[in-house]
Backbone of each chain as ProteinMPNN parsed JSONL, in Angstrom:
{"seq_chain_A": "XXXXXXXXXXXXXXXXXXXXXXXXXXXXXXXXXXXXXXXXXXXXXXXXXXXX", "coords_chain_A": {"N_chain_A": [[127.648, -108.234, 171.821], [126.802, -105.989, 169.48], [124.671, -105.466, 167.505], [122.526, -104.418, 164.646], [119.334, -105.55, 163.607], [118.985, -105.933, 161.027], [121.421, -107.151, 160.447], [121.335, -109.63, 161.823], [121.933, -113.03, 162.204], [120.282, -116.162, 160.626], [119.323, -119.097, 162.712], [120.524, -121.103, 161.778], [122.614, -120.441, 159.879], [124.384, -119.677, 161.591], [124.968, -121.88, 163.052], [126.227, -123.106, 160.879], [128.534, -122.073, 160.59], [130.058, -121.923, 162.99], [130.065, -125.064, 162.428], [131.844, -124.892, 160.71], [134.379, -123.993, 161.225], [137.87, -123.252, 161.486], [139.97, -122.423, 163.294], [140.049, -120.553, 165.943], [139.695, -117.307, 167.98], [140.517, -118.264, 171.611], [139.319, -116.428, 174.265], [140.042, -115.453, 177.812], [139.338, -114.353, 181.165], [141.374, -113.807, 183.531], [143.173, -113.95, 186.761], [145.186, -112.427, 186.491], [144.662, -110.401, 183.957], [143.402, -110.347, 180.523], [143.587, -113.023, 178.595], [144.816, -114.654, 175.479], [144.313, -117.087, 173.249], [145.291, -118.391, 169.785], [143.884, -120.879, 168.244], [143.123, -124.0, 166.813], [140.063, -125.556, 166.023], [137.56, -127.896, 167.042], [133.765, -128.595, 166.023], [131.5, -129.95, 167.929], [128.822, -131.045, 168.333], [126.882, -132.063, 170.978], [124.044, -133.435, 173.071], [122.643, -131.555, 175.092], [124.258, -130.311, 178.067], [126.287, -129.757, 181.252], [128.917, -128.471, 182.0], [131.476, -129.829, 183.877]], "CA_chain_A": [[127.967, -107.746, 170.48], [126.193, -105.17, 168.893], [123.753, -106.564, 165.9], [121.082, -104.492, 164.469], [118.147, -106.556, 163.626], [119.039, -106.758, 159.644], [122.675, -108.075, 160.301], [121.276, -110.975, 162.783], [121.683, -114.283, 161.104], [119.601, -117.235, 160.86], [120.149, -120.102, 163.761], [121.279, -122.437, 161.091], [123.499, -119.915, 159.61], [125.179, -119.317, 162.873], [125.693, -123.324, 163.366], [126.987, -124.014, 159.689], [129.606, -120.795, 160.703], [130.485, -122.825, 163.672], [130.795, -126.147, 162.301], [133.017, -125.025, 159.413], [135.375, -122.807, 161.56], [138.855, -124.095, 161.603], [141.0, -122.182, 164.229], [139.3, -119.161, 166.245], [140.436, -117.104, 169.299], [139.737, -118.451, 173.274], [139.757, -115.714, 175.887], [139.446, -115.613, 179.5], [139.634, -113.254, 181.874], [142.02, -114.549, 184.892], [143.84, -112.636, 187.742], [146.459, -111.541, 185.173], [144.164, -109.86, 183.202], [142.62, -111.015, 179.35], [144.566, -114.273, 178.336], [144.153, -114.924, 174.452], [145.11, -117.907, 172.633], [144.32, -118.651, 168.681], [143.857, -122.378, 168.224], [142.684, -124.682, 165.796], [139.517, -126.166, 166.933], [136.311, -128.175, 166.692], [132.762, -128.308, 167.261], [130.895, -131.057, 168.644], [126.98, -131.43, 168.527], [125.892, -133.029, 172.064], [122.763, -133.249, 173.918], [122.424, -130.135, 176.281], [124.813, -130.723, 179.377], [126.6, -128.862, 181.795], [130.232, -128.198, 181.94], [131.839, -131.061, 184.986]], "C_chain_A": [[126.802, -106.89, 169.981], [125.459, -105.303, 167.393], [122.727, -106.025, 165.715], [120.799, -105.487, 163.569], [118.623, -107.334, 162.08], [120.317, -107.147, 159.29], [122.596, -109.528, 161.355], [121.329, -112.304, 161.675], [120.679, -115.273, 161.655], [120.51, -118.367, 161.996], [121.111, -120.924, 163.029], [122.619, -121.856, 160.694], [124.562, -119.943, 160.558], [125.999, -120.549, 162.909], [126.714, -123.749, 162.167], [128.51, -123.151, 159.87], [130.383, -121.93, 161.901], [131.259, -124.304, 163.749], [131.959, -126.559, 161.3], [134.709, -124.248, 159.835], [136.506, -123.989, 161.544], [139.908, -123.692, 162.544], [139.968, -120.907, 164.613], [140.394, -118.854, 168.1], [139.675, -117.207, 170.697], [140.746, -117.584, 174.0], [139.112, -115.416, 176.775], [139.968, -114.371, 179.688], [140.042, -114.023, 182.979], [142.587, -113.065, 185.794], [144.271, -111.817, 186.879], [145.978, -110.604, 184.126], [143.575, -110.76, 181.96], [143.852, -111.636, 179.371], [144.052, -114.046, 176.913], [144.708, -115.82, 173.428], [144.496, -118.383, 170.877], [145.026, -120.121, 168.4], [142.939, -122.795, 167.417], [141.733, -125.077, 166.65], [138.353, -126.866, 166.127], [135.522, -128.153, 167.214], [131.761, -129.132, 167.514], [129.26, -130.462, 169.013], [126.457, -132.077, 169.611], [124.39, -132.57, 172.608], [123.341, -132.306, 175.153], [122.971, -130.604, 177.543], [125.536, -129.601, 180.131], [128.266, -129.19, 181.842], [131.129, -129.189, 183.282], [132.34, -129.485, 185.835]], "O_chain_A": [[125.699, -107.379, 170.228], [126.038, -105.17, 166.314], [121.735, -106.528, 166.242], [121.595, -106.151, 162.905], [118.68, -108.538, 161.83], [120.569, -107.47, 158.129], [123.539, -110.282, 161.592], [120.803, -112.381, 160.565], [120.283, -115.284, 162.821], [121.726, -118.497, 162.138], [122.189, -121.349, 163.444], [123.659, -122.447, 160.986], [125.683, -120.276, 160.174], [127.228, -120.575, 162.844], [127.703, -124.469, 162.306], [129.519, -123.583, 159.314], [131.259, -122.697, 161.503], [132.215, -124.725, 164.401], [132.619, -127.57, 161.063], [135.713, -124.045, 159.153], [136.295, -125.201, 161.573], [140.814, -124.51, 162.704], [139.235, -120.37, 163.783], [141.138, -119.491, 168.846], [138.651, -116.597, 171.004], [141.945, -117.64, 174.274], [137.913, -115.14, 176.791], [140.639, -113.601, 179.001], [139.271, -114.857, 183.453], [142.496, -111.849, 185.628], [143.837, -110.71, 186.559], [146.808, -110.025, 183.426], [143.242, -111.904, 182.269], [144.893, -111.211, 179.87], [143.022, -113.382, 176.805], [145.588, -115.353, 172.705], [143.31, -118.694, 170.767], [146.218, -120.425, 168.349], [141.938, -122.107, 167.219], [141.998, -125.112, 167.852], [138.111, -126.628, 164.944], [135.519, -127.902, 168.419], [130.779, -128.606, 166.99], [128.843, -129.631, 169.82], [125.475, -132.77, 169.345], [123.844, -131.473, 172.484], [124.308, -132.473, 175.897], [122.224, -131.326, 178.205], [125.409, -128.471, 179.66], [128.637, -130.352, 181.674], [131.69, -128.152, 183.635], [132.819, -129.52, 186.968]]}, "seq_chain_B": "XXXXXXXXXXXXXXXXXXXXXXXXXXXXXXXXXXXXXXXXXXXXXXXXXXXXXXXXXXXXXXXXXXXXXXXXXXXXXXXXXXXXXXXXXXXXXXXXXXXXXXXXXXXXXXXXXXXXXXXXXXXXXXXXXXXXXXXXXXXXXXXXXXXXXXXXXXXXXX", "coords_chain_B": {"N_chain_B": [[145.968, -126.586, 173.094], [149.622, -125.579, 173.303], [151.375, -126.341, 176.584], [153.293, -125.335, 177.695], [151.407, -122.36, 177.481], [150.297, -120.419, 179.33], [147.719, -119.358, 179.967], [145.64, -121.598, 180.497], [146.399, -122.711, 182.808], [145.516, -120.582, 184.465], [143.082, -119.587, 186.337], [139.655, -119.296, 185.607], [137.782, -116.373, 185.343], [134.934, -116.163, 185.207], [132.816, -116.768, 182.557], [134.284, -118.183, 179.567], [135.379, -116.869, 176.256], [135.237, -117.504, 172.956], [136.173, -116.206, 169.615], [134.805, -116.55, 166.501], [135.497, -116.397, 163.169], [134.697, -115.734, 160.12], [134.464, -115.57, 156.668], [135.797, -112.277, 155.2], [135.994, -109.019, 153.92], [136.942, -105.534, 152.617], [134.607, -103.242, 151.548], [134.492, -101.529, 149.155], [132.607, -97.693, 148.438], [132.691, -98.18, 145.865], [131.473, -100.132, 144.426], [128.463, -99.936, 144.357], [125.654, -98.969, 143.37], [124.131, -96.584, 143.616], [125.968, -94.791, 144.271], [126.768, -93.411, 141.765], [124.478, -92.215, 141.801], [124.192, -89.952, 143.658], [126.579, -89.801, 145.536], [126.428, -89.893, 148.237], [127.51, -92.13, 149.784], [129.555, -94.558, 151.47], [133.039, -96.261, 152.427], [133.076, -99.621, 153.496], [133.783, -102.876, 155.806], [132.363, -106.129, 155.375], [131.699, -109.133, 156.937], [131.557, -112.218, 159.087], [130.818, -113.274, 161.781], [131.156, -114.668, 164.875], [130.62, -114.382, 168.807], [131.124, -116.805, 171.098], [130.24, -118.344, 173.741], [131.111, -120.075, 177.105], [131.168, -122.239, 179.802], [135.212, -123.23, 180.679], [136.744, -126.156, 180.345], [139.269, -127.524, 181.032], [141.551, -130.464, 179.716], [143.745, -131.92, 180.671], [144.359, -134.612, 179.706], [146.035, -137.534, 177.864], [144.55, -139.056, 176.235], [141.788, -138.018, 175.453], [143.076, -135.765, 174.099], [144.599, -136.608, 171.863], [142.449, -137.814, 170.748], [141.389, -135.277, 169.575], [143.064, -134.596, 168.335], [143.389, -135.992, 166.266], [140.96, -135.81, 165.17], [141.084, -133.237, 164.603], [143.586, -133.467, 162.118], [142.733, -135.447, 160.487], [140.726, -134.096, 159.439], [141.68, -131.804, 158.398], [143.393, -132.816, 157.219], [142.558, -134.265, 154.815], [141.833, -133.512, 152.039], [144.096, -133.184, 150.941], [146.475, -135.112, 148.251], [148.182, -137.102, 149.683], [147.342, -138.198, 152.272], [148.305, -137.181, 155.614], [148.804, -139.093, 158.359], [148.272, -139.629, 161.998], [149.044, -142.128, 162.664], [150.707, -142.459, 161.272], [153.2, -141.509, 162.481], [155.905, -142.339, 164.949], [154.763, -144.587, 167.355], [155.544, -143.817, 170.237], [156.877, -141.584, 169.757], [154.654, -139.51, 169.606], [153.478, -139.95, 171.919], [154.891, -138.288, 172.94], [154.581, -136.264, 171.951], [151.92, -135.436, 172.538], [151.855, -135.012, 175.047], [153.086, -132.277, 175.266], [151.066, -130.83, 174.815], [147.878, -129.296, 176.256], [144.722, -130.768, 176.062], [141.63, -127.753, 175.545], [138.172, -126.81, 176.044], [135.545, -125.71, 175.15], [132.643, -125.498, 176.845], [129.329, -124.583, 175.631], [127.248, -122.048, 176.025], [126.103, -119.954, 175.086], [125.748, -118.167, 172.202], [126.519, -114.749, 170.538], [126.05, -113.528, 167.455], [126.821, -112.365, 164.163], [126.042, -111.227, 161.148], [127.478, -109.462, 158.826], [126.775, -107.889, 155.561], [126.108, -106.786, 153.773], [123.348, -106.119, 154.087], [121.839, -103.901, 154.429], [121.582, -102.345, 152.504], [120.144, -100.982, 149.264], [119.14, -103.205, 146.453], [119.992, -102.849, 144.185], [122.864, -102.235, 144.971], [123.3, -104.018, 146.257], [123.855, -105.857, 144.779], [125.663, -105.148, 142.969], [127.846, -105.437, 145.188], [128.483, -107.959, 145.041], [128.952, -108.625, 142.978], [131.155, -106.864, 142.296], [133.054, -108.274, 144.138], [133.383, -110.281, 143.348], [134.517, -109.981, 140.765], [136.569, -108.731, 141.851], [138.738, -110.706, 143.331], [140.039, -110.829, 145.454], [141.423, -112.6, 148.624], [139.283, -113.649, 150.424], [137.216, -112.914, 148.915], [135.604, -113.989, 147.102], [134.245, -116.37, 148.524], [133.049, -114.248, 150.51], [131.238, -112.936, 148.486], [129.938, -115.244, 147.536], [128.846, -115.594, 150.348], [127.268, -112.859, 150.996], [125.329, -113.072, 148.59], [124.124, -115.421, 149.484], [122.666, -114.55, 152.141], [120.985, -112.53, 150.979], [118.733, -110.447, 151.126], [116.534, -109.325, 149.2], [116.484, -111.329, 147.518], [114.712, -113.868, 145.822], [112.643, -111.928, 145.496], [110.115, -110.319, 142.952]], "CA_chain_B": [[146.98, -125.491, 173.499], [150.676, -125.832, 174.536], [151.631, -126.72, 177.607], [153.888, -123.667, 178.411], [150.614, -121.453, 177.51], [149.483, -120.184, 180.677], [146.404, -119.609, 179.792], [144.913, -123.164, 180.686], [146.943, -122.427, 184.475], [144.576, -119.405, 185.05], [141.813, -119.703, 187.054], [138.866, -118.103, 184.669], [136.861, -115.219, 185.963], [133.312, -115.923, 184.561], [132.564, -117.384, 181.087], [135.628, -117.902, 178.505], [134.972, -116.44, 175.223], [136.097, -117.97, 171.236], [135.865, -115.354, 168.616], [134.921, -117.228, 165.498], [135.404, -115.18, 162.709], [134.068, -116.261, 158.462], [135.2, -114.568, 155.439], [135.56, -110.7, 155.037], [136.343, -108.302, 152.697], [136.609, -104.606, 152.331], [133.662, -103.067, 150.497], [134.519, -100.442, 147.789], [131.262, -97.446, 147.675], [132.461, -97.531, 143.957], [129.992, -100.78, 143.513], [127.313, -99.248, 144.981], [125.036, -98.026, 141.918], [123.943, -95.393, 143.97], [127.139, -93.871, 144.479], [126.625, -92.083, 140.256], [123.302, -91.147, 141.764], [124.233, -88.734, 144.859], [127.722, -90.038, 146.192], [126.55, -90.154, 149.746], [128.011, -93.688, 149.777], [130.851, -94.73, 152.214], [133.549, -97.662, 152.372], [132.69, -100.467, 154.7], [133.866, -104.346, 155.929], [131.668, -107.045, 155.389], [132.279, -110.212, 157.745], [130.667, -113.29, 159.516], [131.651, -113.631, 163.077], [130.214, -115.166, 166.156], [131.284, -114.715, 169.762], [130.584, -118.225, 171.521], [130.539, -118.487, 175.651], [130.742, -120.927, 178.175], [132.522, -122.665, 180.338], [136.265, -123.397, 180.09], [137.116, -127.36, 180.661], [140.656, -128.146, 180.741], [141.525, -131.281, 179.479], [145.014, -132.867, 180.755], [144.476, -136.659, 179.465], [146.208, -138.056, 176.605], [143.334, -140.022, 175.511], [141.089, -136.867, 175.012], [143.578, -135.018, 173.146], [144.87, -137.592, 170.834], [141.425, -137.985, 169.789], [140.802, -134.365, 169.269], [144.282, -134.485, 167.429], [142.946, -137.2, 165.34], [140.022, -135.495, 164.584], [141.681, -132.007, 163.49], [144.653, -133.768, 161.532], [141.787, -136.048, 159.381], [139.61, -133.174, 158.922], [142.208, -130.764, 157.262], [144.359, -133.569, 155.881], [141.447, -134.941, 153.956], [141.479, -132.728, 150.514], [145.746, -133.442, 150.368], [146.326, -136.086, 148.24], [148.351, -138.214, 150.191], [146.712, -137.284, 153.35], [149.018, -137.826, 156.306], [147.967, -139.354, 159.747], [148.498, -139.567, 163.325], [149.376, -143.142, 163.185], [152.173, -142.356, 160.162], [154.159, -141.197, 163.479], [156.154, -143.579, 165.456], [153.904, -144.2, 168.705], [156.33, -143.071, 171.453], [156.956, -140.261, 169.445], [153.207, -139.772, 169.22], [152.987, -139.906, 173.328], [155.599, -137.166, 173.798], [154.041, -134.851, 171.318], [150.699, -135.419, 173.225], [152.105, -134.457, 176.488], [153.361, -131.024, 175.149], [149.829, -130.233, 174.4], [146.556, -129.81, 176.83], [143.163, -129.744, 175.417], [140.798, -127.068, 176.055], [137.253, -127.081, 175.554], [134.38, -124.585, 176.147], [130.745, -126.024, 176.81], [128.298, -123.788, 174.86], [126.62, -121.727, 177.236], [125.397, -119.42, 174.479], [125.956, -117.506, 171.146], [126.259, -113.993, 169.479], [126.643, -113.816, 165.278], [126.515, -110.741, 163.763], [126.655, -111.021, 159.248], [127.427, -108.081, 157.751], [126.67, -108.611, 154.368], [125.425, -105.405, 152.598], [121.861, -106.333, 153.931], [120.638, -102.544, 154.684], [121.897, -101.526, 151.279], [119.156, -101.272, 148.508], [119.173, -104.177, 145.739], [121.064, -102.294, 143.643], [124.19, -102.004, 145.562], [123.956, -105.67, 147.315], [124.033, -106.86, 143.651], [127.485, -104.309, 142.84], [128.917, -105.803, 145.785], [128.396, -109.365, 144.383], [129.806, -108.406, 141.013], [132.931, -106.893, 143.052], [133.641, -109.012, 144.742], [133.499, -111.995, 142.401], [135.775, -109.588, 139.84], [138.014, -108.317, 142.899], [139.201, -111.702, 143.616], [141.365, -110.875, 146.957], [141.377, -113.539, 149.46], [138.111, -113.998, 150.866], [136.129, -112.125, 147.894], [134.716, -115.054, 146.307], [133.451, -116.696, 149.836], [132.144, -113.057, 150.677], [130.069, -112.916, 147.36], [128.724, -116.344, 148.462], [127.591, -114.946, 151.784], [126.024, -111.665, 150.654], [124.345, -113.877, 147.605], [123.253, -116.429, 150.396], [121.641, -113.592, 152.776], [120.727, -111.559, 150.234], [117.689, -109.372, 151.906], [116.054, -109.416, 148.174], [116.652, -113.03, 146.756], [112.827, -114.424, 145.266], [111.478, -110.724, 145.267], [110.362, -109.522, 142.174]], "C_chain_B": [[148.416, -125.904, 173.798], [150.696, -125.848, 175.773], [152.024, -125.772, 178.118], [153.242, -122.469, 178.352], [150.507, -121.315, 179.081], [148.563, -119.977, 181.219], [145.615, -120.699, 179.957], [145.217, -122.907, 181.909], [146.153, -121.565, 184.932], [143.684, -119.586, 185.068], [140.982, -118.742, 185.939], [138.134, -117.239, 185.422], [135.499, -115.055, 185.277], [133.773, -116.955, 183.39], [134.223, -117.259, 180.209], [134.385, -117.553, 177.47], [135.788, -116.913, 174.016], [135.494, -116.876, 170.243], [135.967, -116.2, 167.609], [134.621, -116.6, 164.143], [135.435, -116.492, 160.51], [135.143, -115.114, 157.925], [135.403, -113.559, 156.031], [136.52, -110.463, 154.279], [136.066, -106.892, 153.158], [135.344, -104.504, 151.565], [134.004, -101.62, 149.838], [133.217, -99.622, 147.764], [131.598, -97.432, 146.312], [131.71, -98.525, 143.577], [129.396, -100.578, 144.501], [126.63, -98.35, 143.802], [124.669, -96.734, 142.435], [124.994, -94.302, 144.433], [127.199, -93.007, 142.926], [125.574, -91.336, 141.004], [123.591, -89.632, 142.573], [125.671, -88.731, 145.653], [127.56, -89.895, 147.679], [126.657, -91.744, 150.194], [129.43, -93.171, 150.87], [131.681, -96.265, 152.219], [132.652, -98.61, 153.896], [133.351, -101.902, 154.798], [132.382, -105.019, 155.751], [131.966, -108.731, 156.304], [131.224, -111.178, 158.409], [131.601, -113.374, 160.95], [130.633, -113.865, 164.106], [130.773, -115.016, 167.579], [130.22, -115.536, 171.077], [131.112, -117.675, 173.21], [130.086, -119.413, 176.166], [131.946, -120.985, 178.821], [133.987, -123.385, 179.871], [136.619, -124.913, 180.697], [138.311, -127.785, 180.116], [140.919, -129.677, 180.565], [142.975, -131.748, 179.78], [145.166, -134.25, 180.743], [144.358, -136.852, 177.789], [145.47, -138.486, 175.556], [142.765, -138.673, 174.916], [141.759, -136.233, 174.081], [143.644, -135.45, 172.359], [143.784, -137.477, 169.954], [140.664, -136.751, 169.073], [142.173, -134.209, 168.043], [143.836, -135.067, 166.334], [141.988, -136.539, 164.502], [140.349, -133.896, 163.218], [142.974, -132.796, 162.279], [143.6, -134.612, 160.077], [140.835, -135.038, 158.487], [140.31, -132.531, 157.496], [143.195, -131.642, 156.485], [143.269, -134.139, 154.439], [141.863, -134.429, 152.317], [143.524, -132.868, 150.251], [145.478, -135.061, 149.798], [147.46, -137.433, 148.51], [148.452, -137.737, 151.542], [147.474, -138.443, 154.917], [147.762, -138.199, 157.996], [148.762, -139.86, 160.682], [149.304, -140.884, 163.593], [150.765, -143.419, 161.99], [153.768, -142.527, 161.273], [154.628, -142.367, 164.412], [155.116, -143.523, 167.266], [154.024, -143.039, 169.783], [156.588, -141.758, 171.019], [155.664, -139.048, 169.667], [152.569, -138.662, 170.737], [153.945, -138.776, 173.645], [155.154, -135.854, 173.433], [152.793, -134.453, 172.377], [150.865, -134.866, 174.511], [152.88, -132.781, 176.448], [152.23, -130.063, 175.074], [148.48, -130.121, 176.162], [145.357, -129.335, 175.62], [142.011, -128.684, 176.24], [139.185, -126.951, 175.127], [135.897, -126.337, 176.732], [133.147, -124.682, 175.903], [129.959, -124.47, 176.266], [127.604, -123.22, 175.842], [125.38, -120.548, 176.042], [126.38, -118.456, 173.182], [125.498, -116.19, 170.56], [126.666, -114.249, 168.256], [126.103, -112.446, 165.203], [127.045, -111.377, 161.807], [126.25, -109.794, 158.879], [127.828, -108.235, 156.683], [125.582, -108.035, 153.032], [123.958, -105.52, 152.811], [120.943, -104.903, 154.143], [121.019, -102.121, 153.341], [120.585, -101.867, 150.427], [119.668, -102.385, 147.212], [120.439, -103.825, 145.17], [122.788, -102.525, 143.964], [124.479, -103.268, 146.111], [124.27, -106.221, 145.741], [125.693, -106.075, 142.824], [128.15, -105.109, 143.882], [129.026, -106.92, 145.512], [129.555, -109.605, 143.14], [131.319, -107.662, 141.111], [133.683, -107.088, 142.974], [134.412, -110.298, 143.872], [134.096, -110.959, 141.001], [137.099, -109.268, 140.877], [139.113, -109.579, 142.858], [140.487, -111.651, 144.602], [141.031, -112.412, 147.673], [140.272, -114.248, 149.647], [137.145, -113.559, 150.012], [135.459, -112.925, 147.855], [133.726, -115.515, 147.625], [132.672, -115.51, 150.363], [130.717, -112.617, 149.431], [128.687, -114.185, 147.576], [127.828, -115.567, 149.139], [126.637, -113.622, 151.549], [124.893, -112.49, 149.941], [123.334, -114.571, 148.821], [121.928, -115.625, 151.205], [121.355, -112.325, 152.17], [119.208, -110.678, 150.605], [116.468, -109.432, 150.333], [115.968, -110.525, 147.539], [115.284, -113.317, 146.924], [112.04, -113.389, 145.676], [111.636, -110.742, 143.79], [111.374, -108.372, 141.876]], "O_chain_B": [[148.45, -126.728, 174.712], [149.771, -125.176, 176.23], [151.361, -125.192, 178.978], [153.786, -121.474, 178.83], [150.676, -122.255, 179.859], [148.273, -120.16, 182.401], [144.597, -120.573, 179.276], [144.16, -122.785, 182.528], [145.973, -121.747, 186.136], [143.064, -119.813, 184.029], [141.451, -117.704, 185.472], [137.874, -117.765, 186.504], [135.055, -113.983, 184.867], [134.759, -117.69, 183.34], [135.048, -116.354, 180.326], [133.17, -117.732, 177.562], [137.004, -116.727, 174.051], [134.27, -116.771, 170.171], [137.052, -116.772, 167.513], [133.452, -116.26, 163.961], [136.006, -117.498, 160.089], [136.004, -114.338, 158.341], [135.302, -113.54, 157.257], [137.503, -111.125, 153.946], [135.152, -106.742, 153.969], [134.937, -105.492, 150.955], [133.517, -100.627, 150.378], [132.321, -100.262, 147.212], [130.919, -96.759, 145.537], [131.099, -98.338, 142.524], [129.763, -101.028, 145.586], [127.036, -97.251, 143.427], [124.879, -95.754, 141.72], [124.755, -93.176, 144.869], [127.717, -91.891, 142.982], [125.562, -90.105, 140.998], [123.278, -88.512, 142.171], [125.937, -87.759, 146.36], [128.583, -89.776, 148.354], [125.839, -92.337, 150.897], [130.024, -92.104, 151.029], [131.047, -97.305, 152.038], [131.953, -98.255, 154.845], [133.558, -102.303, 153.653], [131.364, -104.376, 156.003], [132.841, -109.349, 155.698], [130.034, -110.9, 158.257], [132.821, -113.51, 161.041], [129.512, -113.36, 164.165], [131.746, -115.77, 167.62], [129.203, -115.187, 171.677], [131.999, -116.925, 173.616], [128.934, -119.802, 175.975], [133.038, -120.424, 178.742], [134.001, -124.046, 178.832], [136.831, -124.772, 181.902], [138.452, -128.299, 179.006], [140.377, -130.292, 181.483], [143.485, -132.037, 178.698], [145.858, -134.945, 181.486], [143.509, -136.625, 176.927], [145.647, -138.358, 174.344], [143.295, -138.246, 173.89], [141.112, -136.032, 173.053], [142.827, -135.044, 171.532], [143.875, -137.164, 168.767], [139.718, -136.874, 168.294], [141.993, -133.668, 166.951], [143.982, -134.417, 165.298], [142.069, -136.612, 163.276], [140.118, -133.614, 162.042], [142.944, -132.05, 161.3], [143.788, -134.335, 158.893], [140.39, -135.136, 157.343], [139.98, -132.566, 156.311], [143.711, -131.345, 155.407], [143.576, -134.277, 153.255], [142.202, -135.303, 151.519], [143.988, -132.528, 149.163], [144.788, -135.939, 150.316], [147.575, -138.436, 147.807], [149.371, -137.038, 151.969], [147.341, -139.633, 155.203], [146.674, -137.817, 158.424], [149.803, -140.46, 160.414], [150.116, -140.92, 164.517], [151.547, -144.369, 161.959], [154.811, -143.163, 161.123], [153.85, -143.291, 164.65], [154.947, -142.566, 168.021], [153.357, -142.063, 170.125], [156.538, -140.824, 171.819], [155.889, -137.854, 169.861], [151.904, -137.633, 170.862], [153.762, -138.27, 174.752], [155.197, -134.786, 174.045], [152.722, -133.356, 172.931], [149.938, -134.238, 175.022], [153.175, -132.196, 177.491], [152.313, -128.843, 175.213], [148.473, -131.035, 176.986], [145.135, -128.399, 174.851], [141.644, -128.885, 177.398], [139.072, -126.996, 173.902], [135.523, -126.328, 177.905], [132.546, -124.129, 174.981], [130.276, -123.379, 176.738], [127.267, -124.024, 176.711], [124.167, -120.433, 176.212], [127.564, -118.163, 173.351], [124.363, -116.146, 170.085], [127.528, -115.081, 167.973], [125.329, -111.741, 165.85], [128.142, -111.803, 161.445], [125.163, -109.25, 158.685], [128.972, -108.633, 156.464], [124.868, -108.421, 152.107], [123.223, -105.111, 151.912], [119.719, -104.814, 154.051], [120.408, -101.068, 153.157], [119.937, -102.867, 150.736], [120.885, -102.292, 147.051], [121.564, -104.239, 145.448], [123.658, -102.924, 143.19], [125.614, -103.64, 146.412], [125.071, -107.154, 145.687], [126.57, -106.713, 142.242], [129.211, -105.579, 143.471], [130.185, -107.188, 145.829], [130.443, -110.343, 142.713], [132.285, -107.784, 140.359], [134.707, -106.753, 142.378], [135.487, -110.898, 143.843], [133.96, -111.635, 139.982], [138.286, -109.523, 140.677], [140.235, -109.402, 142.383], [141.564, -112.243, 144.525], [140.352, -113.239, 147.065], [140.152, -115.369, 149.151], [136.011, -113.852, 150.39], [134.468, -112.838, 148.58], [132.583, -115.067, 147.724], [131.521, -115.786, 150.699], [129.601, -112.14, 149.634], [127.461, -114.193, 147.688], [126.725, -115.076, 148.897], [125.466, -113.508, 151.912], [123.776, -112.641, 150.437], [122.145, -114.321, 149.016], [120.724, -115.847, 151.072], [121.459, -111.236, 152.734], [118.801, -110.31, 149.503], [115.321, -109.646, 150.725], [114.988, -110.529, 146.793], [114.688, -113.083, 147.975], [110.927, -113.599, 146.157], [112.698, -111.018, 143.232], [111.27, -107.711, 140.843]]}, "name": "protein", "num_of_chains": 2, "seq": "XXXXXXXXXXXXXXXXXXXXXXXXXXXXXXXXXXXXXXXXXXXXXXXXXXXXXXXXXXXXXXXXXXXXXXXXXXXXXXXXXXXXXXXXXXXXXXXXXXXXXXXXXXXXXXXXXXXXXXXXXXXXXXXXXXXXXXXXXXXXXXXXXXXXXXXXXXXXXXXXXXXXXXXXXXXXXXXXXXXXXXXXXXXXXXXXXXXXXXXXXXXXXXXXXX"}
């Protein structure tokens, strides 16, 4: 994404954006081309792990 | 997601991506004080958006969903006041809904944000778009007046 310097937000800002969202859009890229689904979602705080 | 998405069936090709997108608003140069001075003013959006990446973890077990069901259905039922719930539903009914659904869920791998929020504008004009906004009163105005106010580039200067 494209962000000069005096539209960057603060980290916290970023997280409180995150933890207040209430539906956003997930897309992949598969064989078929971009997939794009808009879904309600949440966002979960864990300790730093890796994906199974 | 539904079940009949197909999107959960497709192998991913790198990182998935969630666009998570805040307020926004048009911006009017007519509050822009410097638009009497010289009119080299132009319209613009203002917005809060982040695009999140990681990996994509499909979730096909009841248990997991349910509880993510649980979690969205409490969240946004909360502020109704007779705030419905998951267990209102008859069980079995409960277990068939759950199986129409998978969950999906994308480990954090990393984050852009971008707020645009009148911060290159001079005082002047971040404080017109405030006063706008918060007379405009469209949709998102009011929450957009917030966010400029909040990252206001000038806030505790002289």
């Amino acid at each position: 994404m494209y962000v000069p310097k005096h539209f960057a937000p603060p980290e916290q800002a970023v997280r409180d954006l995150l933890a207040h969202q209430e539906a956003s859009d997930l897309i992949t890229m598969t064989p078929r081309g971009l997939l794009a689904t808009l879904l309600p979602s949440n966002t979960t705080r864990t300790p730093a792990r890796t994906a199974p | 997601m539904a079940r009949g998405n197909d999107q959960w069936r497709e192998p991913v090709q790198g990182e998935a991506m969630v666009i998570v997108r805040g307020p926004e608003a048009y911006i009017t140069p007519s509050w822009y004080a410097t638009k009497a001075e010289h009119h080299r003013v132009v319209p613009t959006w203002n917005y809060m958006t982040a695009h999140v990446y990681g990996q994509l973890v499909v979730h096909d077990d009841a248990a997991w969903i349910e509880a993510q069901i649980r979690r969205l259905a409490d969240r946004h039922e909360a502020g109704h006041e007779e705030p419905w719930s998951v267990d209102q539903a008859p069980a079995d009914f409960v277990r068939r809904q759950l199986r129409a659904v998978v969950g999906v869920e994308v480990v954090i791998s990393r984050v852009e944000a971008k707020f645009k929020l009148s911060q290159n504008q001079p005082r002047e004009n971040v404080e017109g778009v405030i006063a706008g906004l918060e007379a405009r009163g469209r949709a998102d105005d009011s929450a957009v007046a917030a966010a400029v106010r909040a990252h206001d580039p000038y806030a505790g200067r002289p």
